[in-house]
C-alpha positions in Angstrom: 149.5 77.2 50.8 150.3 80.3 53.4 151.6 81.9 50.2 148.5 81.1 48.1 146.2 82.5 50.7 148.4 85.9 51.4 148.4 87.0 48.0 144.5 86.2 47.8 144.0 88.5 50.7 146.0 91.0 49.1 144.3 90.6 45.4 141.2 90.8 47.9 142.0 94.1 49.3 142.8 95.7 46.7 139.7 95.2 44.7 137.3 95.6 47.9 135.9 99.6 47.3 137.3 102.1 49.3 134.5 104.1 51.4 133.9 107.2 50.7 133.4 109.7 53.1 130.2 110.7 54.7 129.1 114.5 53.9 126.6 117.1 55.2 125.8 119.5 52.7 123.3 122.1 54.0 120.8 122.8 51.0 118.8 125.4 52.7 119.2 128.1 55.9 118.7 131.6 57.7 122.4 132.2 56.5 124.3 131.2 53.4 128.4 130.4 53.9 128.8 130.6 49.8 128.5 133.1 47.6 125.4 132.9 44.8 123.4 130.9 47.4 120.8 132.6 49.5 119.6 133.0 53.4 116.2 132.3 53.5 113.9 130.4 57.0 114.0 127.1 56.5 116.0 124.5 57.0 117.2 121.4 54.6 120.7 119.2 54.6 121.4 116.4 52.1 123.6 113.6 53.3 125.5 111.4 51.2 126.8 107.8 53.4 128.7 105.6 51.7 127.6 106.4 48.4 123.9 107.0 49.2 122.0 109.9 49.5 118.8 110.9 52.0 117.6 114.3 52.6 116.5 115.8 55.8 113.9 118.2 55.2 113.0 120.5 52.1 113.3 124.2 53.1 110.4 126.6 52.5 110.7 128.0 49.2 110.3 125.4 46.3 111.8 127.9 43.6 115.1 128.3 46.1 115.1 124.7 47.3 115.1 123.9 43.5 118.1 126.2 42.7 120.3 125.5 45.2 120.1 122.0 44.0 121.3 123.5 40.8 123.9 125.9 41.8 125.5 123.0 43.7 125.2 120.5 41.1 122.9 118.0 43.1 120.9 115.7 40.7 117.6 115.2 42.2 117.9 112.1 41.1 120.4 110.8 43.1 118.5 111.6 46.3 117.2 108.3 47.4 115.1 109.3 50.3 113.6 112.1 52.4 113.2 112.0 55.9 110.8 114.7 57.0 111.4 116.0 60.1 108.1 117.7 61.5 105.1 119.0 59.3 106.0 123.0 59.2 106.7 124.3 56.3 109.7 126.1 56.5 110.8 122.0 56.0 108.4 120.7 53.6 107.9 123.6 50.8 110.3 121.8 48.0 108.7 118.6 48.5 106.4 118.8 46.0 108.7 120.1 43.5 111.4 117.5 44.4 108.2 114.3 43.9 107.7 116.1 40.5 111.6 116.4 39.4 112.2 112.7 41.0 108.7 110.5 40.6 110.2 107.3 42.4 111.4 109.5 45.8 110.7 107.8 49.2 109.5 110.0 51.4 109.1 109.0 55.6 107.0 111.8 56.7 106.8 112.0 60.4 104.0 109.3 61.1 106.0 106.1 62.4 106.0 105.4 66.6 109.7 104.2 66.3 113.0 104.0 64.8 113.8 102.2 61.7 116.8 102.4 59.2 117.0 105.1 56.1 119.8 103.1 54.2 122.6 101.3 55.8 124.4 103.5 58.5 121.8 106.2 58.6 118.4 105.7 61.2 115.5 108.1 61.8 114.7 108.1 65.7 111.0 107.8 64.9 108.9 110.3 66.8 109.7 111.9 69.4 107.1 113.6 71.5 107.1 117.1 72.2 105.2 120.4 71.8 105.2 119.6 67.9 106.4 115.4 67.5 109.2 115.4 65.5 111.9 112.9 64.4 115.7 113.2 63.9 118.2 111.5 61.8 121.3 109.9 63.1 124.4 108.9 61.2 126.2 106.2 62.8 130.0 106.8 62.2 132.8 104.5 63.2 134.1 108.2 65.4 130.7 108.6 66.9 126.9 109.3 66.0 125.8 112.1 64.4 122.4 113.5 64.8 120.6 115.9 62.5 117.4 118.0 63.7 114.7 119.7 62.2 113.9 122.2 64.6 113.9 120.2 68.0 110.5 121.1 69.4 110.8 118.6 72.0 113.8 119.9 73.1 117.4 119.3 71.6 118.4 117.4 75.1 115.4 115.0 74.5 116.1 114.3 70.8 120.1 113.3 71.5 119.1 111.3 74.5 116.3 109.3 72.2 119.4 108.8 69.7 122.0 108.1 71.8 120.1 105.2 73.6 118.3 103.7 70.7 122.0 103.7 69.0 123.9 101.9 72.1 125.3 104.6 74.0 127.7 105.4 71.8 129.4 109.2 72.2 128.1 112.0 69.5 130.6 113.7 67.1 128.0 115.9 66.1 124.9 117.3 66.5 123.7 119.9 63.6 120.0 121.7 63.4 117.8 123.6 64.3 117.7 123.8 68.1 114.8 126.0 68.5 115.7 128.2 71.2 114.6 131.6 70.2 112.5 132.2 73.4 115.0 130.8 75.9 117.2 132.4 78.1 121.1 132.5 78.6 120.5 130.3 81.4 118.3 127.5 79.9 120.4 127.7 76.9 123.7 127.4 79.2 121.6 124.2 80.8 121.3 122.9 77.5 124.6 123.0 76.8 125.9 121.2 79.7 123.6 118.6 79.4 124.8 118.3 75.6 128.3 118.2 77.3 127.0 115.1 79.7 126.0 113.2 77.0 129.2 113.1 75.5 128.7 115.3 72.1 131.8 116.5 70.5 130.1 119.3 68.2 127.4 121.2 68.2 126.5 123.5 65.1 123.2 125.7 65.9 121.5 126.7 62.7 118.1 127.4 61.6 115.2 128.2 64.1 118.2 128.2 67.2 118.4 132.0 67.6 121.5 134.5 67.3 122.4 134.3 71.3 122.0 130.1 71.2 124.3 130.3 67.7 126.8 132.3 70.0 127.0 130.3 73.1 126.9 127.0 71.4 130.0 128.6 69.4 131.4 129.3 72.7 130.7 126.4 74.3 131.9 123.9 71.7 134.1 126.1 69.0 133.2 127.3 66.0 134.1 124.0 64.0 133.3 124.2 60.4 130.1 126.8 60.7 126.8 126.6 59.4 125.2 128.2 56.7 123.2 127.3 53.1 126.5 125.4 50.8 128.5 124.3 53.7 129.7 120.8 53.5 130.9 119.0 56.3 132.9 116.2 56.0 133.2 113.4 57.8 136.0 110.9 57.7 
């Protein structure tokens, strides 16, 4: 019987799916990290969780949105859902074209109070309060959360601290956006940092509306990791 019920385990495990692993590809940025692709403001990343696909944000440009999805061979399609971070639109100009090229897209503009689940594994914050309200999406990884901004007008502290405590308290492997910071100081972005560094985050990858000096201390502060940039893909076992 012990036998029996060994090899049904086995049979079992080898016909369960192996998960893939999760991916960030950035779709649209102020700096491109492949060749053929280009810098443009705006800010878009496509993330692809255990087979599933939701977009944050749309970039500014339709035309460019559109052809980066062609130049790295992402089927419209295949994108299940949009989250929308904020209502600027250097992150909602492809939306249009991407409702036209995929009719049956689900689109959570930034209009519900609180959190609530994408697809399995992947959560929007809900919004979060701020000089412009904005919401954030959050991976949840078995090596830690990752969270994924727009632009953070409410302040790149604020939106981890909304993710880590709606997700448990768990620690943050990454944290990728825009951290709007082009107006701040050395010193407020240095007090950003360590409070980043109190909540636990791993990695922090500046793009977008963050600023050149914010890109370079966040790069000091946490390494330069994998980089930023319009065709990077990050992958995350």
């Amino acid at each position: 019987m012990k036998l029996v019920l060994l090899l049904l385990l086995s049979t079992a495990a080898l016909a369960a799916p192996r998960s893939s692993p999760t991916e960030i590809l950035i779709l649209y940025d102020n700096v491109a990290a492949e060749p053929g692709l280009t810098a443009h403001w705006g800010f878009a990343a496509l993330v692809t969780h255990h087979g599933r696909r939701v977009l944050l944000d749309t970039g500014t440009k339709a035309e460019l949105f559109l052809e980066h999805l062609r130049k790295l061979k992402i089927d419209p399609a295949t994108i299940e859902q949009v989250v929308i971070s904020h209502a600027h639109g250097d992150h909602t100009g492809g939306l249009s074209s991407l409702r036209a090229a995929h009719p049956r897209l689900v689109v959570h503009e930034p209009k519900k109070p609180g959190p609530f689940e994408v697809v399995p594994g992947v959560y929007s914050t809900g919004i979060i309060a701020g000089p412009v309200t904005e919401q954030a999406m959050v991976i949840d990884t078995p090596k830690g959360l990752v969270v994924l901004t727009g632009c953070s007008h409410p302040g790149i502290v604020k939106m981890v601290e909304v993710a880590v405590t709606q997700r448990g308290a768990r620690p943050v492997r990454l944290v990728l956006g825009g951290f709007h910071m082009l107006q701040q100081s050395p010193e407020q972005i240095q007090g950003a940092i360590s409070e980043l560094k109190r909540l636990n985050v791993a990695m922090a990858l500046a793009t977008h509306c963050s600023g050149d000096l914010a890109v370079k201390m966040f790069r000091e502060a946490f390494g330069e990791g994998p980089g930023a940039g319009v065709g990077r893909r990050i992958v995350l076992d």
